[in-house]
N, C-alpha and C positions, 0 to 999 in steps of 0.2 A: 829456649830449649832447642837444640838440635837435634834435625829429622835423619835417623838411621837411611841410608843410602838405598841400602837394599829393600826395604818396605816403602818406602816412594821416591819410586822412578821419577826422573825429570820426565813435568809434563810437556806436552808439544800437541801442536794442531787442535783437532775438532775438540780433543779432551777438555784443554786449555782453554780453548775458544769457548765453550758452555762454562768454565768453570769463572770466565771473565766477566760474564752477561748477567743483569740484575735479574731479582726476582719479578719482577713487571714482564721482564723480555720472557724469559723464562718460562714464567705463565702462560704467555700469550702462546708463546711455540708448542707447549702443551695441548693446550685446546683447541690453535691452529691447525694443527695437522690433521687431528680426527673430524675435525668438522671438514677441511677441503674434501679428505677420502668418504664423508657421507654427501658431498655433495655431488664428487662424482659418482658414486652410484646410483645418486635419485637421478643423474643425468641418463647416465649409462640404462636405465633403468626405462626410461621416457623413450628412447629411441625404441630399445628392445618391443616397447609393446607401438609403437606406432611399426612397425616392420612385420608385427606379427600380425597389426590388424589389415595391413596391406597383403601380405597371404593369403589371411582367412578368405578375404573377397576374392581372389583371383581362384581358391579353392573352392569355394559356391561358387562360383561363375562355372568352374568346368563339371563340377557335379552336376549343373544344372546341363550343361551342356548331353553333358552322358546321360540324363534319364530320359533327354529329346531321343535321342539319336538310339534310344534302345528303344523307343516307343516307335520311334520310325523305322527299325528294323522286325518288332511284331507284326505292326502294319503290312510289311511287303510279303511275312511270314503268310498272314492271314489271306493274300491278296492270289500269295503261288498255290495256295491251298484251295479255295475259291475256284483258280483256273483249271487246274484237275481233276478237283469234284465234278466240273464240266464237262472237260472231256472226255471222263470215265465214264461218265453218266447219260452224257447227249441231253440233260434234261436240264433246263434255266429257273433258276431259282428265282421265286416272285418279289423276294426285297432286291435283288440284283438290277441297278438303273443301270444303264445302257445309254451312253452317246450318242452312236451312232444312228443316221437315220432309218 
């Protein structure tokens, strides 16, 4: 039976190259393909959360840094406040320790 011209194209390249390959090859390139793209995303997937859990800690570290550093700024609050009451007052407060001799 002769094939009408116009309803198939002479084939060429990649068409012809799959149309050559058994059903074994075939197979394989099927299920090949999906499993490499699932594997790199379990790859893809392991980096993302190792980067994120290297963040996380760098982001506690500086929160922790910041509730020091706002507790050391109340402190100095508390301390110019202190100093004032003093000198407004002339009068020394009895929890007030004192250094000098």
């Amino acid at each position: 039976m002769n094939r009408p011209a116009l309803l198939y194209p002479p084939r060429h390249g990649l068409h012809q190259w799959w149309l050559d390959r058994s059903i074994r090859v075939k197979g394989m390139v099927v299920v090949t393909v999906p499993l490499l793209a699932l594997i790199l995303i379990v790859l893809a997937s392991v980096v993302l959360q190792s980067n994120e859990r290297q963040e996380r800690q760098v982001a506690l570290a500086a929160s922790a840094l910041s509730t020091s550093v706002n507790q050391v700024l109340a402190d100095a609050v508390d301390a110019e406040t202190g100093v004032r009451g003093y000198v407004a007052t002339g009068t020394r407060c009895s929890w007030i320790r004192t250094t000098s001799p």
